[in-house]
ZAMARGU-4260 file (C-alpha; in steps of 0.2 Angstrom, whole numbers, plus 5000, padded with zeros to 4 digits):
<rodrens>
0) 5176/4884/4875 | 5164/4876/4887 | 5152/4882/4896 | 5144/4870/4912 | 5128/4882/4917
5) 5121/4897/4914 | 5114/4907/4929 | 5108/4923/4938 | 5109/4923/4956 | 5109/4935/4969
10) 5124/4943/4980 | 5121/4927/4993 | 5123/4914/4980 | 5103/4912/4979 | 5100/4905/4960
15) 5085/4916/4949 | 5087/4903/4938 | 5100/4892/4931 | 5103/4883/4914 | 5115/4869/4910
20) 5121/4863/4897 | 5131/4847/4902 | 5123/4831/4913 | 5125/4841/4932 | 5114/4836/4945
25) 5106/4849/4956 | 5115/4847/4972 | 5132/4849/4960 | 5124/4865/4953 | 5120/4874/4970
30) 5135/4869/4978 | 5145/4879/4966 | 5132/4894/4967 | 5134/4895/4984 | 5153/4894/4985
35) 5153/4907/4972 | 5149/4922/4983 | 5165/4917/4995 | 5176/4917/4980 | 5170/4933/4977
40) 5174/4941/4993 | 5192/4935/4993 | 5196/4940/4976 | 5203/4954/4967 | 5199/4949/4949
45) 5186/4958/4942 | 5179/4946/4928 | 5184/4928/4933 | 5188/4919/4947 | 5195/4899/4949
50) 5195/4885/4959 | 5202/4868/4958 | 5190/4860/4946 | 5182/4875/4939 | 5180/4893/4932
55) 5166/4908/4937 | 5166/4920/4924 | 5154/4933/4929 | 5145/4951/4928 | 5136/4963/4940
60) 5120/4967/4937 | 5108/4978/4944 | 5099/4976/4962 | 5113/4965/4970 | 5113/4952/4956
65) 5125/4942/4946 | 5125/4935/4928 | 5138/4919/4930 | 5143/4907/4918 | 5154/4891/4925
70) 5166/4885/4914 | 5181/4872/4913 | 5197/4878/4916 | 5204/4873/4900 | 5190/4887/4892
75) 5195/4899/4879 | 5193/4916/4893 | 5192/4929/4879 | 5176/4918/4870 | 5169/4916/4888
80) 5170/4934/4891 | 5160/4939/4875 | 5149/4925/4879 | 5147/4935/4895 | 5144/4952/4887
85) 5128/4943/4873 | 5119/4936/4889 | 5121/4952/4898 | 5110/4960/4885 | 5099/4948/4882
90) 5094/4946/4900 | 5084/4965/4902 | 5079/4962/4883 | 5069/4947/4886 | 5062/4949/4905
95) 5061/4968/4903 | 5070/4973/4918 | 5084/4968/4932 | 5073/4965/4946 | 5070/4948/4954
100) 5053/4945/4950 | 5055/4952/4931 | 5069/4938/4929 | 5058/4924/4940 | 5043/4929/4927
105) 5051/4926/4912 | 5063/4911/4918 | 5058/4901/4904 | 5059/4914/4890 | 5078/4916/4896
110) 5081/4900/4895 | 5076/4897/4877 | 5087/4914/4875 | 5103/4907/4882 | 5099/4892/4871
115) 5100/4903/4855 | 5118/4907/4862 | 5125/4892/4867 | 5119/4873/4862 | 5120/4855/4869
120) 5137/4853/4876 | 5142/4871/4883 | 5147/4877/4865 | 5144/4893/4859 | 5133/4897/4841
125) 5139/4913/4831 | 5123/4924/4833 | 5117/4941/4835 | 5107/4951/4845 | 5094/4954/4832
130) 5094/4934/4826 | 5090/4930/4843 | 5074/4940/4844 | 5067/4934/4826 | 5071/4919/4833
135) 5059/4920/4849 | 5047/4928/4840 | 5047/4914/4828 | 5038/4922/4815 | 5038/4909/4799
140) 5031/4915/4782 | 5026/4898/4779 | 5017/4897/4794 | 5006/4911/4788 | 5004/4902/4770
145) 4998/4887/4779 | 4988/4895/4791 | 4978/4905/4776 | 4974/4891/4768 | 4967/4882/4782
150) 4956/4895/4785 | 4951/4896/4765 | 4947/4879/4767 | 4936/4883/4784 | 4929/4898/4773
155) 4925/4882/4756 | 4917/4871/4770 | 4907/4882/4779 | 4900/4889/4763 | 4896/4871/4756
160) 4889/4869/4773 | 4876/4881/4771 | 4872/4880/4753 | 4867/4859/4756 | 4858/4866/4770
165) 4848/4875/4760 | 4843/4863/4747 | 4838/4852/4760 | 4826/4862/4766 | 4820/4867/4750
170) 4816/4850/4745 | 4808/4848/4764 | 4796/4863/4758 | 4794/4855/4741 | 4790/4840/4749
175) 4778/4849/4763 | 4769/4858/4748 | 4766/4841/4738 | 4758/4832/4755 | 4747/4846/4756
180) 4739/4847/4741 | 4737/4827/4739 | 4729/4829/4755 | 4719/4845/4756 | 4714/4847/4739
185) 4710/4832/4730 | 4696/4820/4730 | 4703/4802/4733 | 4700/4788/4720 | 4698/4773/4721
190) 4711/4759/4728 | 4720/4774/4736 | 4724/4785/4719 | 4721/4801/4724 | 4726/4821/4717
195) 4724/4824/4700 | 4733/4813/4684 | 4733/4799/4700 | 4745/4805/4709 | 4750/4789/4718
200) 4744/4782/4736 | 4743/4792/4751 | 4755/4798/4762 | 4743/4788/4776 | 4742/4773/4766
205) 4761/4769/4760 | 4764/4756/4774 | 4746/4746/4769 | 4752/4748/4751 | 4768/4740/4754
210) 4761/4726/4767 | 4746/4720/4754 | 4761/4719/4740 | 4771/4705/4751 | 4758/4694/4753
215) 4750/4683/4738 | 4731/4692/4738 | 4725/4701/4726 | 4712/4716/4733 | 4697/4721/4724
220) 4691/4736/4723 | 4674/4743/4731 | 4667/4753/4718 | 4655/4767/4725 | 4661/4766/4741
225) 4667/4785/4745 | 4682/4788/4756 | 4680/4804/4769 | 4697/4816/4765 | 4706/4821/4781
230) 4704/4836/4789 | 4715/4849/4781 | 4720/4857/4798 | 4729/4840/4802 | 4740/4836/4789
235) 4753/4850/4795 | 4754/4844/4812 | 4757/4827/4808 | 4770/4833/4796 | 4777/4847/4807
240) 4780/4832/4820 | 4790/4820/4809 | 4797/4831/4799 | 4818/4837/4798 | 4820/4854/4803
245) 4837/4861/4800 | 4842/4876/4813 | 4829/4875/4823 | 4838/4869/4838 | 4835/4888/4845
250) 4850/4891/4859 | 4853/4874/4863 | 4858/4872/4844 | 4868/4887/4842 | 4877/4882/4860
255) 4881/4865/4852 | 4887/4876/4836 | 4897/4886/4847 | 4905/4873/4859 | 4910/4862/4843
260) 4917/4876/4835 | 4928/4881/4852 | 4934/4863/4851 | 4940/4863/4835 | 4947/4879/4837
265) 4956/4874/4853 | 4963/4858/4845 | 4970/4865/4830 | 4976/4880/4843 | 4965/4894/4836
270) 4964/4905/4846 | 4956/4923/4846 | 4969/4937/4846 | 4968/4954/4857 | 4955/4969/4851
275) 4965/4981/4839 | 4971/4997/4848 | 4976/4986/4865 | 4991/4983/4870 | 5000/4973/4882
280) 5008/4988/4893 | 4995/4997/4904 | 5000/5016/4911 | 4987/5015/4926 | 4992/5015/4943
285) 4995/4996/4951 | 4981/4992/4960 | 4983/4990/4980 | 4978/4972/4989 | 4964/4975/4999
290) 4970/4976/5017 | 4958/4975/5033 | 4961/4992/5042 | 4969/4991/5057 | 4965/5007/5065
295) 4949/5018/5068 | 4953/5030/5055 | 4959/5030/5038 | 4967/5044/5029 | 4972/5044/5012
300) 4980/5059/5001 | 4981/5059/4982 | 4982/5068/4967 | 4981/5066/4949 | 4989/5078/4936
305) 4984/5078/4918 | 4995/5087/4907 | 4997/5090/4887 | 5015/5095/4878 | 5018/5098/4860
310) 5034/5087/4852 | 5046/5100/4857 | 5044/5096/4877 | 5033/5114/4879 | 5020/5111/4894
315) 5003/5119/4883 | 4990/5112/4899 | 4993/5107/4916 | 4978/5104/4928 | 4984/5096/4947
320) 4969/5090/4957 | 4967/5083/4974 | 4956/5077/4990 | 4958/5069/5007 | 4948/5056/5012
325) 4942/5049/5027 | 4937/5031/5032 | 4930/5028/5048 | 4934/5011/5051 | 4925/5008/5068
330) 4912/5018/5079 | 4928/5025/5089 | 4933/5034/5073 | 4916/5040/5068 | 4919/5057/5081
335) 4936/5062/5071 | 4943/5078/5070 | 4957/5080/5056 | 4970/5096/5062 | 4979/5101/5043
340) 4992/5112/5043 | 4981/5126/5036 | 4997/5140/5040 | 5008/5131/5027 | 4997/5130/5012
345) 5003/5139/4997 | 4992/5152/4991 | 4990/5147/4973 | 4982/5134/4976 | 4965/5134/4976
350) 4958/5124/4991 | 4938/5121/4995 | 4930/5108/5010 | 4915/5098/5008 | 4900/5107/5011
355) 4896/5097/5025 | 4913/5101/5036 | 4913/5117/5046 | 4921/5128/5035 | 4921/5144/5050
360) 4932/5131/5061 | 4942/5127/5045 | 4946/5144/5042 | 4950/5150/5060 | 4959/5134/5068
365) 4963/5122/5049 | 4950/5108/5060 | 4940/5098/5048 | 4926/5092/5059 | 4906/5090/5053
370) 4894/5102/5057 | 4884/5101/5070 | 4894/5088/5080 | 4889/5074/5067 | 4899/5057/5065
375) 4907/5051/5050 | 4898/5035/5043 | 4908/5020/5047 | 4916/5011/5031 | 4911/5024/5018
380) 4923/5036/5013 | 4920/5055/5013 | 4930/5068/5004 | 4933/5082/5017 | 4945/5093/5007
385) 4950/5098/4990 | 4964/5105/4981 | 4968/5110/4963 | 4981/5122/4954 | 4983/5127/4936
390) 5001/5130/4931 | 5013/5123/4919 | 5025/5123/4932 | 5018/5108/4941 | 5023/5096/4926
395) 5037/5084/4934 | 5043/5078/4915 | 5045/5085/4899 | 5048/5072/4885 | 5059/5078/4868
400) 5054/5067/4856 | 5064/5069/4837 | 5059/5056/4824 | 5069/5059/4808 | 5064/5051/4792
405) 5082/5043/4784 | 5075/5036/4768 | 5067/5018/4771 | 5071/5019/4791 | 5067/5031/4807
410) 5078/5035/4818 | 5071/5042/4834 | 5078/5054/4848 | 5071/5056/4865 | 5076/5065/4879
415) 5068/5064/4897 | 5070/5077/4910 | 5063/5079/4927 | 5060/5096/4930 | 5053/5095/4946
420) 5068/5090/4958 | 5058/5092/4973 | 5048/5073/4967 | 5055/5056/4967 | 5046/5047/4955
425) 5043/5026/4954 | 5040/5016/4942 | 5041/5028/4927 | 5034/5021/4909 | 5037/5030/4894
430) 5024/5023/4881 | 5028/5026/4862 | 5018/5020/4846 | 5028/5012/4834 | 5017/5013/4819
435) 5025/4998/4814 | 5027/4980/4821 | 5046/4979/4815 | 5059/4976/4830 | 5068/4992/4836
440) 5085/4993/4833 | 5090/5001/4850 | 5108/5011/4847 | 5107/5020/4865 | 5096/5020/4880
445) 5096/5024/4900 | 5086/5013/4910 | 5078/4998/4902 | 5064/4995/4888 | 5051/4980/4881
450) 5042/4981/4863 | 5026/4972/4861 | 5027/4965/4843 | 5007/4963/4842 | 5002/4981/4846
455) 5018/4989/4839 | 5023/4995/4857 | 5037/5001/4865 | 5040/5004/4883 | 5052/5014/4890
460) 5056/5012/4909 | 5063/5017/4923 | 5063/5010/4941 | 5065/5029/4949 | 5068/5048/4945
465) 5074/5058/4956 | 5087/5072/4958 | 5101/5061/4954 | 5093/5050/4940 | 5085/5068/4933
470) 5090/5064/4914 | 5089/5050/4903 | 5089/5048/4884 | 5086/5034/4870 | 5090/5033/4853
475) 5084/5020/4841 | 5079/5016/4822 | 5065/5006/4813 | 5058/5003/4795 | 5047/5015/4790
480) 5044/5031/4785 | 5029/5040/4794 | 5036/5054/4810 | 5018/5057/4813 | 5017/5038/4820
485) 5029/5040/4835 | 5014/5048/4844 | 5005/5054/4855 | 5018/5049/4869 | 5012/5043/4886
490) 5020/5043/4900 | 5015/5035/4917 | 5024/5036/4936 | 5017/5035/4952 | 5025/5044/4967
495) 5023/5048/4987 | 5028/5064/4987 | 5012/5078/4984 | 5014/5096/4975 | 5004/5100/4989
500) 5011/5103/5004 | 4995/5098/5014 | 5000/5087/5029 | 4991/5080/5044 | 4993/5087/5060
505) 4982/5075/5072 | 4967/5068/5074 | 4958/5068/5090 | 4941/5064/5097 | 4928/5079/5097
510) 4922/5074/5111 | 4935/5075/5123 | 4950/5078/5113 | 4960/5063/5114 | 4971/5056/5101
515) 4963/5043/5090 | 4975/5029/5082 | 4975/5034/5061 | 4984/5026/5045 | 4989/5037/5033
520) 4992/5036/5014 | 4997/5046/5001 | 4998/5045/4982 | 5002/5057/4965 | 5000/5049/4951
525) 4995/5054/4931 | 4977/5054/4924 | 4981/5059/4908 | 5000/5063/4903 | 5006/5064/4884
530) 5016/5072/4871 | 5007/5076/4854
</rodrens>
């Protein structure tokens, strides 16, 4: 077989990205993926379609997408197919989902993929699934050998470091200590013998000692003639100004340390690695841009749910709370008044104003207005009304979760189950701890997953729940033999859809009762979900 390129494209023939594996120049490549989706349309093969110089042998995928291989016609069809089936696994394996941006983020980790599958020339190398991610991991044991003892040797060299260090600076205070007591102590003799048992010239007198020994005089000594000794006091100064200090460079010394240190590091590719107990999936809700408001008021609805279930799926705690908040944008929208459908509330939910709304007018019309005819301040958000409800009916997912020890490997169950049908649910994340940073062997799954090797992490995902899509499973193994280390589980969604049935009615101008222009935003998403 021979395999030209590599590609995933869109329904239009619009190229994700593209690997070849023969000399094809770029206008070549996208003249074939754009003729591919015409093919397409006029065929009734389900697999393969041909034209005069080549082969499409292709797959759907998910969101409208293709994975395509184009071959020669003389490839073998049945090796092309299986070819076809490896890459269709790989592709939601390494880029962690079928959506465009997924695949455009990870481009280059596919490519190195597809080159595990098929090398230089369109040929395809007996491989597996599992040989493929050891080999992207590219986790070498002699790599680790090496990279121990570099840092033994780091370790020896930074120990030597400090150890001359501090015989330098012993023999600095050795030598401080000798100066001052030939200098401060000691009656000087004559012809510059000073200290006790002579001690030798002068620490002041060493250059006149060495100049009167290079020229042919000879000096005679002036007996009786006294020499003052310096001032004690002095002696140190002179000596603290010419003499080495070692790590006395204060923060200038340490930033030099530091920044040669970071070079080193960054040459030899040392770089720190991420705090233990992070990892690289995070459950929060995706922060919104920050968009300029285009209307007077802003209105936004949202609730958070936190909610606690033992290993068997049983809800133990449920807690819902929510507010509306409003945003006057300009001076217009300082004078709003918010109508709620007050009538349609459900009883069991326990629903308070802020104490600065008029609670009477609430009560009687469902009007959330200040008192005393006062203005909202204008870019500050005010809370005008909560909500909350205790019940462990308002979970929207129960998680089943069955690890069973096998002898030397775990093989885990886990059922998903949206028991609120009412909710659509987005971008749903099922977070499990592995307690191990082995590669799950993944025997069944519904929807898509992505391990994080470092923190032992494995995300399962789904890109929406909702009454059709209510159920999902997965079932994989792993070394190990811990249960306990599968959780807590975490789970993390976010949706448009409130448990609340609150809705806005109008808004209108207190004054004199006109409609006033509002946006209107609403959010449910989890504070806290888990399964322990």
């Amino acid at each position: 077989m021979v395999v030209l390129s590599a590609s995933v494209c869109t329904r239009q023939g619009k190229a994700l990205f593209s690997r070849q594996f023969v000399e094809m120049n770029r206008l070549r490549v996208e003249g074939l993926l754009a003729a591919f989706p015409k093919l397409v349309g006029h065929s009734k093969q389900h697999t393969y379609v041909e034209t005069d110089s080549v082969r499409y042998v292709y797959q759907p995928l998910e969101n409208q997408m293709y994975l395509l291989l184009i071959t020669t016609k003389a490839s073998n069809i049945v090796e092309d197919l299986g070819t076809l089936r490896l890459l269709a696994k790989l592709v939601p394996d390494v880029a962690g989902g079928l959506q465009e941006h997924s695949i455009q983020e990870h481009a280059f980790d596919l490519i190195f993929a597809f080159d595990e599958v098929l090398t230089a020339g369109g040929y395809k190398e007996e491989v597996t699934l599992s040989a493929i991610r050891s080999n992207l991991i590219m986790d070498s044991h002699e790599e680790k050998i090496h990279m121990a003892l570099k840092q033994t040797k780091e370790d020896q060299a930074k120990d030597e470091m400090r150890r001359k260090a501090k015989d330098i600076k012993d023999r600095q205070m050795a030598h401080m200590r000798q100066q001052f007591v030939q200098g401060g102590t000691a009656t000087p003799m004559p012809a510059g013998m000073v200290g006790f048992g002579g001690g030798g010239p002068q620490a002041s007198s060493w250059m006149d000692f060495n100049a009167g020994a290079q020229q042919p005089q000879v000096v005679q000594p002036q007996y009786g003639f006294e020499i003052a000794p310096p001032p004690v006091a002095d002696v140190p100064k002179v000596l603290a100004k010419t003499g080495m200090k070692l790590g006395a460079g204060g923060k200038a010394g340490a930033g030099a340390k530091n920044n040669l240190m970071a070079a080193m590091a960054a040459e030899d590719n040392l770089f720190p690695l991420a705090p233990a107990g992070k990892n690289a999936f995070d459950l929060s809700a995706p922060a919104k841009p920050a968009v300029t408001p285009s209307t007077p008021v802003s209105l936004v609805l949202e609730e958070k749910i936190n909610v606690t279930m033992n290993r068997e799926g049983v809800v133990e705690a449920c807690e819902v709370k929510g507010t509306l908040t409003l945003t006057a944008n300009t001076d217009a929208g300082t004078m709003a008044v918010v109508q709620v459908n007050k009538a349609s509330l459900a009883p069991n939910f326990n629903v308070a104003t802020h104490p600065k709304v008029d609670k009477k007018m609430y009560e009687s019309q469902g009007v959330l207005a200040l008192k005393g005819d006062k203005g909202f301040p204008v870019g500050r958000p005010v809370g005008v009304l909560r909500w909350s409800y205790n019940g462990e009916d308002a979970a929207p997912i129960t998680i089943n979760c069955w690890p069973e020890d096998e002898g030397g490997s775990i093989t885990v169950n886990i059922e998903m189950e949206l028991t609120r049908k009412d909710l659509v649910l987005q971008d749903v994340n099922i977070l499990l701890p592995l307690g191990s940073t082995e590669t799950p062997v993944v025997e069944n799954i519904d929807g898509v997953y992505k391990h994080d090797a470092r923190s032992g992490m494995m995300c399962w995902h789904f890109d929406q729940i909702d009454a059709s899509n209510s159920t999902g499973s997965l079932e994989f193994s792993i070394p190990g033999n811990d249960t306990d280390a599968f959780f807590p589980v975490q789970i993390g969604f976010r949706s448009e859809t409130l448990l609340c049935p609150v809705q806005i009615a109008s808004v209108t101008n207190s004054a004199n009762g006109t409609p006033i222009p509002n946006q209107i935003s609403q959010s449910f998403v989890p504070d806290s979900y888990q399964c322990a």
